[in-house]
DSSP file (Angstrom, degrees, kcal/mol; ACC not computed):
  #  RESIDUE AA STRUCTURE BP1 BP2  ACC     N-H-->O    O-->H-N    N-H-->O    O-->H-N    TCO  KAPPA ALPHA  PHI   PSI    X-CA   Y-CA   Z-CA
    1    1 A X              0   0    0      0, 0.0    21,-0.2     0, 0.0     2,-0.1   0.000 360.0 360.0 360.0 126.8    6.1   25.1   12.2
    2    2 A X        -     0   0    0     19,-1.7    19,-0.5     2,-0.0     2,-0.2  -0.122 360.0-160.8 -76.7-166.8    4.3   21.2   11.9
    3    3 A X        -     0   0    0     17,-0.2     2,-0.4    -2,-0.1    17,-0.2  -0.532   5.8-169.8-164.6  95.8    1.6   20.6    9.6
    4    4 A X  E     -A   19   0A   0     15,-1.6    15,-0.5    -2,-0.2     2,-0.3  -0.832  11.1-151.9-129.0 117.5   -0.6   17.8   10.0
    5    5 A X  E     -A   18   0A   0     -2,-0.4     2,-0.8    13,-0.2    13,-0.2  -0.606  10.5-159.3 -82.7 122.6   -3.2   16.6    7.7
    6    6 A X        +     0   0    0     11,-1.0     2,-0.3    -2,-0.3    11,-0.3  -0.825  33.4 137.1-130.7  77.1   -6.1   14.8    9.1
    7    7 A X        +     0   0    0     -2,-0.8     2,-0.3     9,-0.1    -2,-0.0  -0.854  22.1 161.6-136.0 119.5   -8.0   12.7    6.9
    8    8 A X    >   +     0   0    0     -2,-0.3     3,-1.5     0, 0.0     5,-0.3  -0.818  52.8   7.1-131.2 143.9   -9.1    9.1    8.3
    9    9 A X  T 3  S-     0   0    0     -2,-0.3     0, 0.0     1,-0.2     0, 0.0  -0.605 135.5 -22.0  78.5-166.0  -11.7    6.5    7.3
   10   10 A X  T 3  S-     0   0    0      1,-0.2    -1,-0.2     3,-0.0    -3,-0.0   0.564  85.4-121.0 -29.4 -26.8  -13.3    7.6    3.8
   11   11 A X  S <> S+     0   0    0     -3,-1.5     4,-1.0    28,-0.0     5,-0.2   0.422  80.6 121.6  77.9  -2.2  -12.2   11.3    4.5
   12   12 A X  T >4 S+     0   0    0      1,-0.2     3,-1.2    -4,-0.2    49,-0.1   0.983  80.9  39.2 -44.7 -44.2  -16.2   12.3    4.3
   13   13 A X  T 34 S+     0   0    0     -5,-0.3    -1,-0.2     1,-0.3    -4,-0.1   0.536 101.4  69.4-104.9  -5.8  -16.1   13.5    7.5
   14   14 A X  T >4 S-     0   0    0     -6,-0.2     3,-2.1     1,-0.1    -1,-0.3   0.842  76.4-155.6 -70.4 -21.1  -12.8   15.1    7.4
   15   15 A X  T <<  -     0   0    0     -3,-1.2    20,-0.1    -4,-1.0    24,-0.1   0.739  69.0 -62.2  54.5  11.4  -13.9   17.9    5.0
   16   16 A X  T 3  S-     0   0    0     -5,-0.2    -1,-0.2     1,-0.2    17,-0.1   0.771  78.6-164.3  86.0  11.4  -10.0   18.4    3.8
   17   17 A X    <   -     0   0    0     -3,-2.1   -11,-1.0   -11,-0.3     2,-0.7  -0.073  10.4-175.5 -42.8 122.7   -9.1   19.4    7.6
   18   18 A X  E     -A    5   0A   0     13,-0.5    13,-1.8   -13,-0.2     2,-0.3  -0.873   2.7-178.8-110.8  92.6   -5.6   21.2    7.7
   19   19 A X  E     -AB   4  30A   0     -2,-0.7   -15,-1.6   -15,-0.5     2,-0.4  -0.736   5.2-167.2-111.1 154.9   -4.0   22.2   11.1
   20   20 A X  E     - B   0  29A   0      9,-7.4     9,-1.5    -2,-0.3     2,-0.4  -0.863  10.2-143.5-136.6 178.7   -1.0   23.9   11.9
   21   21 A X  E     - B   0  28A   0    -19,-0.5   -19,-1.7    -2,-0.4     3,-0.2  -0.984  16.0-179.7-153.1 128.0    1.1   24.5   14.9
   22   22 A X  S    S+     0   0    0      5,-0.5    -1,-0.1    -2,-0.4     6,-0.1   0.582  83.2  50.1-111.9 -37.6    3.1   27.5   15.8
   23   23 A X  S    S-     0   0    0      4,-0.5     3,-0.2   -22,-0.0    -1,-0.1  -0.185 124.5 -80.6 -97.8  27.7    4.5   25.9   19.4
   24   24 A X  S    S-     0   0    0      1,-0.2    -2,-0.0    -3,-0.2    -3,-0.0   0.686  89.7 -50.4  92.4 -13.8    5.8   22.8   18.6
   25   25 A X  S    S+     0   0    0      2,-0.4    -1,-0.2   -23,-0.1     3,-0.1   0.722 104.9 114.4  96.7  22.6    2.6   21.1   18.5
   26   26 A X  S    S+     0   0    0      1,-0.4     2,-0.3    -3,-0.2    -2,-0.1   0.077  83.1  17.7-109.6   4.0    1.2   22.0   21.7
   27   27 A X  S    S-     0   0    0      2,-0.0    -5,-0.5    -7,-0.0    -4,-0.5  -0.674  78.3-150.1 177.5 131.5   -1.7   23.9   20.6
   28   28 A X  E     -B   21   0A   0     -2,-0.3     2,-0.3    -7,-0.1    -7,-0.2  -0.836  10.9-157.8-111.9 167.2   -3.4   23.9   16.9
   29   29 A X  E     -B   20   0A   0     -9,-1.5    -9,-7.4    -2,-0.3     2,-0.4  -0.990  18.5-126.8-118.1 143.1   -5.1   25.7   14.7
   30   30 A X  E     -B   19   0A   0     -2,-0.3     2,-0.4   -11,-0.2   -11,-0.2  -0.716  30.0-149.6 -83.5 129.6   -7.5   24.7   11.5
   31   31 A X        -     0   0    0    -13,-1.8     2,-1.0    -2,-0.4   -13,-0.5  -0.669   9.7-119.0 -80.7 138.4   -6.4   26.3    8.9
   32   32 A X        +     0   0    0     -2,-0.4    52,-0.2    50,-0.3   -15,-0.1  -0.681  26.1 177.8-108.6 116.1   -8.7   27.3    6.3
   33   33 A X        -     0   0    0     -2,-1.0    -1,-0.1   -17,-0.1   -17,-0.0   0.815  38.2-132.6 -58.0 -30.5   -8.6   26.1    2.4
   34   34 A X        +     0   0    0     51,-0.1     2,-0.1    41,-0.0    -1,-0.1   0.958  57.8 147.0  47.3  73.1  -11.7   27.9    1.1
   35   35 A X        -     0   0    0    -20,-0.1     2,-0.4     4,-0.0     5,-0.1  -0.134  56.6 -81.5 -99.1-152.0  -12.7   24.7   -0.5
   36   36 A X    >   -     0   0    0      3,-0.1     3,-1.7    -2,-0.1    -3,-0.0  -0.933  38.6-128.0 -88.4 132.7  -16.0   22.9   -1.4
   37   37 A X  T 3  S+     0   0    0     -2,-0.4   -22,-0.3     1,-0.3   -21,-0.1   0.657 109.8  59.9 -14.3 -30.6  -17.2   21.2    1.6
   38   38 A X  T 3  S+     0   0    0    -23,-0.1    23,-1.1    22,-0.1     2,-0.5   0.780  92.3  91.4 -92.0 -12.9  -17.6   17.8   -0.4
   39   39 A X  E <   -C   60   0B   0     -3,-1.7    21,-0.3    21,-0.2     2,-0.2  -0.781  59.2-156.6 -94.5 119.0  -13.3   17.9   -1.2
   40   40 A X  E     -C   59   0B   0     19,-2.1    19,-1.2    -2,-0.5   -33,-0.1  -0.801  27.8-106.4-103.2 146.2  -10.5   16.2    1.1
   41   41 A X  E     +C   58   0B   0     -2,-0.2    17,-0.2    17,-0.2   -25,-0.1  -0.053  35.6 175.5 -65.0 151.7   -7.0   17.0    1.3
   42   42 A X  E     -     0   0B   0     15,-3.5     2,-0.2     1,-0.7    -1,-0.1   0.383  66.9 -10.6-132.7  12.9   -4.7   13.9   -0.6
   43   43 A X  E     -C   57   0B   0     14,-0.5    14,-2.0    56,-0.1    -1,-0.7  -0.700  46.1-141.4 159.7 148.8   -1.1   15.7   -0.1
   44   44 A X  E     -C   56   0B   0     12,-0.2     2,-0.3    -2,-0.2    12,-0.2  -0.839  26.2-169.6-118.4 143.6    0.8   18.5    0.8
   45   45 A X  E     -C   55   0B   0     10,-2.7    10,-1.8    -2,-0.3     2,-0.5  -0.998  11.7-143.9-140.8 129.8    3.8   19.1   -1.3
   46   46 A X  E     -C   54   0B   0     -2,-0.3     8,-0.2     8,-0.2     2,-0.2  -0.819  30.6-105.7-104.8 147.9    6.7   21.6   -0.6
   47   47 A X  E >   -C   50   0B   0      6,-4.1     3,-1.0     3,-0.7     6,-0.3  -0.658  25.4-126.2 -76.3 127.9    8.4   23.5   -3.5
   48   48 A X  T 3  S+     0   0    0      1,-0.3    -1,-0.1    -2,-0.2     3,-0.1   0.200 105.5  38.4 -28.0 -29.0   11.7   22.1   -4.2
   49   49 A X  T 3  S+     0   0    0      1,-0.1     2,-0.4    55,-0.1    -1,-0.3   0.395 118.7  35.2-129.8 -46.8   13.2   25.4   -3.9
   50   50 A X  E X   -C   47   0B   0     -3,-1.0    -3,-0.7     3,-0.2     3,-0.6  -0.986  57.7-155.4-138.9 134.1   11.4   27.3   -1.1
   51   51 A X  E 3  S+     0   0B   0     -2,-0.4    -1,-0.1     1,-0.2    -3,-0.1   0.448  97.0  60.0 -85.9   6.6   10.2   25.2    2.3
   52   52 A X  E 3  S+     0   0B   0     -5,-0.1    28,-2.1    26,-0.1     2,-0.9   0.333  86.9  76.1-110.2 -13.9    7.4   28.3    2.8
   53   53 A X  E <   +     0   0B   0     -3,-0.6    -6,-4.1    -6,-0.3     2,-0.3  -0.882  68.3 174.7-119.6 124.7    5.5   27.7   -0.8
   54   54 A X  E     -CD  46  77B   0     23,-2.6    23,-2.5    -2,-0.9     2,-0.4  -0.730  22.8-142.5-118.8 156.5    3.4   24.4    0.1
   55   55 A X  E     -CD  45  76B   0    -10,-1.8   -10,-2.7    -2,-0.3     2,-0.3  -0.935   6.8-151.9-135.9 144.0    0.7   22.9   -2.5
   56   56 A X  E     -C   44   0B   0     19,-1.5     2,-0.5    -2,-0.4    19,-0.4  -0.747  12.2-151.6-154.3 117.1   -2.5   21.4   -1.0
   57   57 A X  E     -C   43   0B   0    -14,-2.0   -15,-3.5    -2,-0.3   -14,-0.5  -0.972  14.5-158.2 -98.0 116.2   -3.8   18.6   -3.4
   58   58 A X  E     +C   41   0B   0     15,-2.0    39,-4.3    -2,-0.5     2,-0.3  -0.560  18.8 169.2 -97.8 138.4   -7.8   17.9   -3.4
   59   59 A X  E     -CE  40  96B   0    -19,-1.2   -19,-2.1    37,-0.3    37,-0.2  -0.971  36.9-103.5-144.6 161.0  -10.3   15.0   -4.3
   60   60 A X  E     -C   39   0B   0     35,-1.8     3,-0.3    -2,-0.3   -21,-0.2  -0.196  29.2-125.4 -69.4 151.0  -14.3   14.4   -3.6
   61   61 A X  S    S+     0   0    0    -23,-1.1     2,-0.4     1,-0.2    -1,-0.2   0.542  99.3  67.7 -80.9  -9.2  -15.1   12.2   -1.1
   62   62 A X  S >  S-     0   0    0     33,-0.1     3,-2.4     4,-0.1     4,-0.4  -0.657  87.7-132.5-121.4 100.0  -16.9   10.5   -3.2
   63   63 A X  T 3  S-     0   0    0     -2,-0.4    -2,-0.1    -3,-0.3    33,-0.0   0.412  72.5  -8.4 -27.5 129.0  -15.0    8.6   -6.1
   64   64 A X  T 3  S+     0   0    0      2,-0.2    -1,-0.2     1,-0.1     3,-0.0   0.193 113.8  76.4  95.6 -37.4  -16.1    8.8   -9.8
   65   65 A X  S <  S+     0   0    0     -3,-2.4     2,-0.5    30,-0.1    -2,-0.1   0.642  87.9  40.8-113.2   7.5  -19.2   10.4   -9.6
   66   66 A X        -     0   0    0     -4,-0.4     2,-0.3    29,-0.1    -6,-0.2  -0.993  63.4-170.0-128.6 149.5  -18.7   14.4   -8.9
   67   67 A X        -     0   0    0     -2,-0.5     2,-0.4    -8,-0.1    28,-0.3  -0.881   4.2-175.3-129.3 159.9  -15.9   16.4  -10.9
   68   68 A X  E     -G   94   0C   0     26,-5.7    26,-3.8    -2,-0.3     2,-0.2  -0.939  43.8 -68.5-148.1 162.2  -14.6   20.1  -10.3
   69   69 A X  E >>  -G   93   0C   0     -2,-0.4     3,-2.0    24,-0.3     4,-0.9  -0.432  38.3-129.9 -52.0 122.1  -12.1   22.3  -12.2
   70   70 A X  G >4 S+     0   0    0     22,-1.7     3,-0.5    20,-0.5     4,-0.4   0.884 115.6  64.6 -52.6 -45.5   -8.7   21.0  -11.8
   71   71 A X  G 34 S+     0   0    0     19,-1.2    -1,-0.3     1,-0.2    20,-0.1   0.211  99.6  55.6 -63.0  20.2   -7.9   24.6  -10.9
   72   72 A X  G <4 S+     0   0    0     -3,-2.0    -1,-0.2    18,-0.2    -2,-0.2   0.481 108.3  49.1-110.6 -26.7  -10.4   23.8   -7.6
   73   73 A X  S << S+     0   0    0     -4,-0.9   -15,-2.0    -3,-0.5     2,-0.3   0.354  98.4  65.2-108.4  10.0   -8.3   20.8   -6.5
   74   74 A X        +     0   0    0     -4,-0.4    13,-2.0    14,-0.2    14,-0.6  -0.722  63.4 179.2-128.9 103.8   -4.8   22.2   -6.5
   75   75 A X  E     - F   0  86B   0    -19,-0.4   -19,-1.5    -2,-0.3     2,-0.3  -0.613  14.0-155.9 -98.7 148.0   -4.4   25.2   -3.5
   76   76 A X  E     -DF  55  85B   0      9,-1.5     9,-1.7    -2,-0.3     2,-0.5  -0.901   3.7-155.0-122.1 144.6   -0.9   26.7   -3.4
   77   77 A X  E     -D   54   0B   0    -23,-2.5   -23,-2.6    -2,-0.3     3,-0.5  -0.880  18.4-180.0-135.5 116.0    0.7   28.6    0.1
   78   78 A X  S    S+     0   0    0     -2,-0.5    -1,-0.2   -25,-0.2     6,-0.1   0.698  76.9  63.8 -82.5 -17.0    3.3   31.1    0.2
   79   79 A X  S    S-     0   0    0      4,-0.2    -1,-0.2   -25,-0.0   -26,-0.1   0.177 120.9 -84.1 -64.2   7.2    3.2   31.4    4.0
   80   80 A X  S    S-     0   0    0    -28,-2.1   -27,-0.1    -3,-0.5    -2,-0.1   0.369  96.2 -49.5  93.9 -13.2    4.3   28.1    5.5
   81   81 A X  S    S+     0   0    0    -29,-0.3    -1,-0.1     2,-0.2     3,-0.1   0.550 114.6 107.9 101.7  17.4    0.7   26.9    5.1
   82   82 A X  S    S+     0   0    0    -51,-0.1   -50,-0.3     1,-0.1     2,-0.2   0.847  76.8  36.6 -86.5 -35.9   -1.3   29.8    6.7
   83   83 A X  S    S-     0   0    0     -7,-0.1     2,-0.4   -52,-0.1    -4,-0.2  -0.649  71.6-160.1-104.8 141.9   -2.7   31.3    4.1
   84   84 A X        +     0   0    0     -2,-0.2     2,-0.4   -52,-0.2    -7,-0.2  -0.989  19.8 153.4-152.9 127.3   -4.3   29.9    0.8
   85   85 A X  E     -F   76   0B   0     -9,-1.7    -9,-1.5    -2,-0.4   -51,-0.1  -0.874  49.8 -78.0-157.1 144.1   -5.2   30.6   -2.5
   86   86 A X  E     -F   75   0B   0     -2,-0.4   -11,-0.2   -11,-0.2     3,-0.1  -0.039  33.0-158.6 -43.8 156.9   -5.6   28.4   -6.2
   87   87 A X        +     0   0    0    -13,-2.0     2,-0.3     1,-0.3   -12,-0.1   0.781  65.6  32.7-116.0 -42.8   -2.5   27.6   -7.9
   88   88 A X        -     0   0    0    -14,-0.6    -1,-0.3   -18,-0.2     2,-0.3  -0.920  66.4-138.2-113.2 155.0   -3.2   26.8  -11.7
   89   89 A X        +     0   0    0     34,-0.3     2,-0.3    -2,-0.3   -19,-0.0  -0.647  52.2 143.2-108.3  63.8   -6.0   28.4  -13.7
   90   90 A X        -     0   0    0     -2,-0.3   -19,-1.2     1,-0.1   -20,-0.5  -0.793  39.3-165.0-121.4 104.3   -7.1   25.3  -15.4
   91   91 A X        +     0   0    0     -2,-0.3     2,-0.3   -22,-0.2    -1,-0.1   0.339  52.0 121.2 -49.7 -11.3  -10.8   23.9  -16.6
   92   92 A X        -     0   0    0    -23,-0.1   -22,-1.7     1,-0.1     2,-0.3  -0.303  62.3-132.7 -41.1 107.9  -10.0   20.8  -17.1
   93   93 A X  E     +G   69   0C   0     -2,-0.3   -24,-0.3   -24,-0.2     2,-0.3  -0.527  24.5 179.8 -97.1 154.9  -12.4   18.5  -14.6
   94   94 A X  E     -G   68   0C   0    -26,-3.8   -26,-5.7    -2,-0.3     3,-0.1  -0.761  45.2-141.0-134.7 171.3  -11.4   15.5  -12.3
   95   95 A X  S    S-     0   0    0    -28,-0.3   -35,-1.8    -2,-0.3     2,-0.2   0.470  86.6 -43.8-112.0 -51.2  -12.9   13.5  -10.1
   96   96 A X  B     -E   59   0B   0     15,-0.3    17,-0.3   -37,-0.2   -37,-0.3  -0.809  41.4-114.2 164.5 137.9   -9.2   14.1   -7.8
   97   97 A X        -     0   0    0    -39,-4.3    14,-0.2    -2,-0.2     3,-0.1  -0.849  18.8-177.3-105.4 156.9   -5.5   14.3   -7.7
   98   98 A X        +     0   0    0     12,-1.7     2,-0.4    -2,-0.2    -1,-0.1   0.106  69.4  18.3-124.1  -2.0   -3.8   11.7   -5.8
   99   99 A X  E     -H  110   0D   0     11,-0.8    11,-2.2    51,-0.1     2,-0.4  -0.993  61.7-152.7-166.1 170.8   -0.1   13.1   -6.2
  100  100 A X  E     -H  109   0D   0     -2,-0.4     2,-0.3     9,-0.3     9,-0.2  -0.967  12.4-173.6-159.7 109.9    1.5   16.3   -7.1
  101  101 A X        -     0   0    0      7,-2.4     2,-0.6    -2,-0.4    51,-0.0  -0.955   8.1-162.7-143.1 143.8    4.6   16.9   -8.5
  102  102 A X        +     0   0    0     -2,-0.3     2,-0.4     5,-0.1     5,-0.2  -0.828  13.5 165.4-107.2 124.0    7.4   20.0   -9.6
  103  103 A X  B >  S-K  106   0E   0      3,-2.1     3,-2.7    -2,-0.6     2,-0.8  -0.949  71.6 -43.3-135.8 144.7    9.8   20.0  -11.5
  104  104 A X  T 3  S-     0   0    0     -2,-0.4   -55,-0.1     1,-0.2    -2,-0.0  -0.440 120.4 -36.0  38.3 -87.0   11.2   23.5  -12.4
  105  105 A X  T 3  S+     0   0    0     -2,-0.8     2,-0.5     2,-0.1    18,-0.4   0.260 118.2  98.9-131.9  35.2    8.1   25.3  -13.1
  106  106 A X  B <   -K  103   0E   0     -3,-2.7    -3,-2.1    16,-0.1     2,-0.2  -0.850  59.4-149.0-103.1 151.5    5.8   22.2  -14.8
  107  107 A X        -     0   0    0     14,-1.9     2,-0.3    -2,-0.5    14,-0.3  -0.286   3.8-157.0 -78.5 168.5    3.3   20.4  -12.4
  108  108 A X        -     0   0    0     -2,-0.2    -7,-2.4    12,-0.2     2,-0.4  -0.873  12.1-167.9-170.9 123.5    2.5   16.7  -13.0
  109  109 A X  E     -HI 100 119D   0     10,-2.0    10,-1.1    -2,-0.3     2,-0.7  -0.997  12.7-147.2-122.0 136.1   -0.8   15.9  -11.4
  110  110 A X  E     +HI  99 118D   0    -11,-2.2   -12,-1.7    -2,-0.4   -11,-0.8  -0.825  22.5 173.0 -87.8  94.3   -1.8   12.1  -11.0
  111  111 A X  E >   + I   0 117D   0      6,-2.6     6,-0.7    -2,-0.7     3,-0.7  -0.329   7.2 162.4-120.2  69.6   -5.4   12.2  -11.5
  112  112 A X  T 3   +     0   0    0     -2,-0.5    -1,-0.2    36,-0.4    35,-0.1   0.639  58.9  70.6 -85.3 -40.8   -6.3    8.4  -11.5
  113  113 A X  T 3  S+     0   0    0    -17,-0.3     2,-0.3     4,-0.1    -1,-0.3   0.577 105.1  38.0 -48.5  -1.4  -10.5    8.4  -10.8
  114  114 A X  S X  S-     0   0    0     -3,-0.7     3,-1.3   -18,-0.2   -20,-0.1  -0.905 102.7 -89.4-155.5 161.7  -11.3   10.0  -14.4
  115  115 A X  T 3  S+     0   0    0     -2,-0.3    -3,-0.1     1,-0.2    -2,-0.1   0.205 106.9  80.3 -74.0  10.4  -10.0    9.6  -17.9
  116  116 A X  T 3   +     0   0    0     -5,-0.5     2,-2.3     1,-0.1    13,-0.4   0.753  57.8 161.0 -95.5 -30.2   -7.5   12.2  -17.4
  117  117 A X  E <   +I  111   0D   0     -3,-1.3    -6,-2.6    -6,-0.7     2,-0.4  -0.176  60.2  20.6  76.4-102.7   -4.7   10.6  -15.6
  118  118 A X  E    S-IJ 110 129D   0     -2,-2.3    11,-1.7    11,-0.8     2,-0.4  -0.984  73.3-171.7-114.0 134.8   -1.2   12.3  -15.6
  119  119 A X  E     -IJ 109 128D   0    -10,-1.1   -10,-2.0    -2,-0.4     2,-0.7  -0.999   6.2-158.3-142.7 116.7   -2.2   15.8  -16.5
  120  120 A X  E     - J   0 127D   0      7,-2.4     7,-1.3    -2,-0.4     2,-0.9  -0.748  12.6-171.8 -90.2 117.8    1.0   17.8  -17.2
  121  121 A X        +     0   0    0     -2,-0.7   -14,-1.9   -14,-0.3     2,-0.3  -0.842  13.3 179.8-137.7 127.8    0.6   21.9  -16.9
  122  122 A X    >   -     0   0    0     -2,-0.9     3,-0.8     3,-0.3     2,-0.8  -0.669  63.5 -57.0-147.1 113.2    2.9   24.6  -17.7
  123  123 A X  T 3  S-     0   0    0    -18,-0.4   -34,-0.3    -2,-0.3    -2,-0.0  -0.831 121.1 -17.6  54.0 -88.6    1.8   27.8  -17.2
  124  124 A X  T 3  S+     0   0    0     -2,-0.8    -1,-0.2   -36,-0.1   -36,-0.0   0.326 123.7  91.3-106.0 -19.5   -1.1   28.2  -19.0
  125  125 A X    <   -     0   0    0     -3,-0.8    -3,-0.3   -35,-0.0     2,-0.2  -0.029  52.5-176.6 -58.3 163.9   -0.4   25.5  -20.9
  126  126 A X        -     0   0    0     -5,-0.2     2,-0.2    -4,-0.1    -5,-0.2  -0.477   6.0-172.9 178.0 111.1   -1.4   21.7  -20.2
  127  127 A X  E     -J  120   0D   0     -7,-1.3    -7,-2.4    -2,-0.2     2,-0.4  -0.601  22.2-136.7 -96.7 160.8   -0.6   18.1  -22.1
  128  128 A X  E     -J  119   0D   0     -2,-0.2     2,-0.5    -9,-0.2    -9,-0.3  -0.977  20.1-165.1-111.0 146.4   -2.4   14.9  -21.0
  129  129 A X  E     -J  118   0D   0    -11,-1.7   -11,-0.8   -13,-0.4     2,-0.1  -0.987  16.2-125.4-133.4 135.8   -0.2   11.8  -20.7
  130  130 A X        -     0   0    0     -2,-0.5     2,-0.1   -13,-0.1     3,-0.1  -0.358  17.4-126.6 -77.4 167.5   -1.4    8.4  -20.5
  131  131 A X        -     0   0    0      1,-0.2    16,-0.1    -2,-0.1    -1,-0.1  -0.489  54.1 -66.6-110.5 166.5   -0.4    6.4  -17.9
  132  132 A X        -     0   0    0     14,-0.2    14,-2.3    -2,-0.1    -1,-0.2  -0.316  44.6-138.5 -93.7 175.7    1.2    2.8  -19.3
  133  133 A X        -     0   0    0     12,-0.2     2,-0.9    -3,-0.1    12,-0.2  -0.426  17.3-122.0-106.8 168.9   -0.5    0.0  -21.1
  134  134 A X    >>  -     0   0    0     10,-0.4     3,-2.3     1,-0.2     4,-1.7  -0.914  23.5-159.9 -96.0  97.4   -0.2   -3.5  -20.8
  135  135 A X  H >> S+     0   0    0     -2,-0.9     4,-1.4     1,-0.3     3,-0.9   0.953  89.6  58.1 -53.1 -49.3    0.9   -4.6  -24.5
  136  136 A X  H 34 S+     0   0    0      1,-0.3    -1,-0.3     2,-0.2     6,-0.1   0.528 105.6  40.0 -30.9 -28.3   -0.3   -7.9  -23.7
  137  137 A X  H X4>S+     0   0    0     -3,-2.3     3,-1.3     5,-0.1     5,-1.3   0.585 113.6  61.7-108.5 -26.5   -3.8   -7.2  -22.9
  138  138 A X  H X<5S+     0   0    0     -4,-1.7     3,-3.3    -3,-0.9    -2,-0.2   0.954 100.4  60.0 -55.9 -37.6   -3.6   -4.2  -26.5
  139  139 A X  T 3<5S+     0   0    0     -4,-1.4    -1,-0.3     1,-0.4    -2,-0.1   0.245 108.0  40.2-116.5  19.1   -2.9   -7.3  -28.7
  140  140 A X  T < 5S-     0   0    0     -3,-1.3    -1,-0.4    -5,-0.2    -2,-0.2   0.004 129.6 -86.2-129.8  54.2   -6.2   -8.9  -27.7
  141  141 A X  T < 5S+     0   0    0     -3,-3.3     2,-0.2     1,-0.3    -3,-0.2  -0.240  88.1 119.3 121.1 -29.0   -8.4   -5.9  -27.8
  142  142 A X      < -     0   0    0     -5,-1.3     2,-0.9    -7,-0.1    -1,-0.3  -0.362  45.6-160.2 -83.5 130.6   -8.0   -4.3  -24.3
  143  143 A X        +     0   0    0     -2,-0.2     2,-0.5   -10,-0.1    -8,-0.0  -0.910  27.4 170.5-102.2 117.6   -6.6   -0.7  -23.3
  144  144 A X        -     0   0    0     -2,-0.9     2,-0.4   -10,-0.2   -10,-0.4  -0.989  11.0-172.8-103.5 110.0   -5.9   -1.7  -19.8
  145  145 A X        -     0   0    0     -2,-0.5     2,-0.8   -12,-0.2   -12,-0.2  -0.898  35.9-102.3-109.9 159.2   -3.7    1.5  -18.2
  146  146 A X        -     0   0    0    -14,-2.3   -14,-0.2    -2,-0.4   -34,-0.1  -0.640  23.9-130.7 -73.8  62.8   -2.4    1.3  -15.3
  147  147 A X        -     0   0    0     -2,-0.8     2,-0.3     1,-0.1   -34,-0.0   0.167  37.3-167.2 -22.5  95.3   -4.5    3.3  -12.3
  148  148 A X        +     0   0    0      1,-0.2   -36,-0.4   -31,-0.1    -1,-0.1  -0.682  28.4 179.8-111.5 176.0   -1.3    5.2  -10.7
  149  149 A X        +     0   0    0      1,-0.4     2,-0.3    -2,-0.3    -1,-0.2   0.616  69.0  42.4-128.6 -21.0   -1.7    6.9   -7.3
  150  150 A X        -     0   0    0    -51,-0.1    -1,-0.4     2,-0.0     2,-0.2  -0.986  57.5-154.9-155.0 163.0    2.3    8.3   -7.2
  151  151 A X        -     0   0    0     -2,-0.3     2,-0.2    -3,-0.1   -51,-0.1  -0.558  12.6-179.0-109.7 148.1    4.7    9.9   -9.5
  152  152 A X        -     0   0    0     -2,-0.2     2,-0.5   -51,-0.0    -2,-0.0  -0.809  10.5-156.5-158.3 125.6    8.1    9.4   -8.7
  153  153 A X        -     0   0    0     -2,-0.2     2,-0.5     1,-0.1    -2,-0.0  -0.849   9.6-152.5-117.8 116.7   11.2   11.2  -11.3
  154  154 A X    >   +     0   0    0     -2,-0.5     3,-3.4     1,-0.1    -1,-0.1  -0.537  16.3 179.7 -96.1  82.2   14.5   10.1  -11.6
  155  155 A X  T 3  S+     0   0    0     -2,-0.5    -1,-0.1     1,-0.3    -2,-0.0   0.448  71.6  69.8 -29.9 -14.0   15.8   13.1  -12.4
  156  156 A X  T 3  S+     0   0    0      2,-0.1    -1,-0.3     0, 0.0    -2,-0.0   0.545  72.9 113.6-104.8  -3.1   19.9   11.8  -12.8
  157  157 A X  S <  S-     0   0    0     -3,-3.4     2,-0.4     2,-0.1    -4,-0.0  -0.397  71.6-141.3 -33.1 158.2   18.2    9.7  -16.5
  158  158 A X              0   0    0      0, 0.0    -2,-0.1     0, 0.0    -1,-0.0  -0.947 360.0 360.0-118.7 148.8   20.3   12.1  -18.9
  159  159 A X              0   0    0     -2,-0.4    -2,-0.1     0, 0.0     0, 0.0   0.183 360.0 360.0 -34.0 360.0   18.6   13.2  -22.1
């Protein structure tokens, strides 16, 4: 099965379009998110563990100024991508995730348009972690962080 996610220009007009292909790519079908209209896709992520359970990451098309439930902007698929349904149950609002990452069963969401940032969730649970500072700019007056758009874990660090 492909997958290919089709969001080009601003993404207004893409509306978070998903298609998938059963043949090779020779005939698609739109898949449907059950989103908001106003939200576009910003990654698909496959679970480390199983190539069939996919995560769908969402943000508004228009930066900054509309926010949803974090639990609107992350859709999870146990089918290959055929099927859809939310993946965390969390009220925490964004603006948008711009990356998505698992390890074991915690998420790491990047969520860089809004004051939330790296937003860590396990299970019901859910820390915020700031993204880093520029000391230089702390030690005359400024919290500068660093706006990040992907996460990337070296996992072989030892404890």
């Amino acid at each position: 099965m492909n997958i290919v996610v089709d969001v080009s220009g601003s993404g207004a007009l893409s509306n978070g379009h998903l298609y998938v292909s059963e043949d090779m790519g020779e005939t698609w079908s739109m898949i449907d998110l059950d989103t908001a209209d106003d939200l576009i896709i910003t990654k698909v992520t496959q679970h480390p563990e199983n190539p069939e359970h996919l995560y769908v990451t969402l943000k508004h098309n228009v930066m900054y100024e509309f926010l949803s439930p974090v639990s609107e902007l992350v859709r999870e698929s146990f089918d290959g991508g055929r099927t859809w349904q939310q993946a965390i149950d969390l009220d925490l609002e964004s603006n948008g995730i711009v990356d998505f990452d698992i390890i074991g069963s915690v998420y790491y969401l990047v969520c860089p348009y809004d004051d939330l940032k790296i937003v860590k969730v396990n299970g019901t649970e859910h820390e915020l972690i700031d993204t880093p500072n520029v000391e230089e700019f702390q030690a005359i007056g400024f919290n500068f962080g660093f706006p990040l758009d992907t996460l990337l874990f070296d996992l072989m660090i030892p404890e």
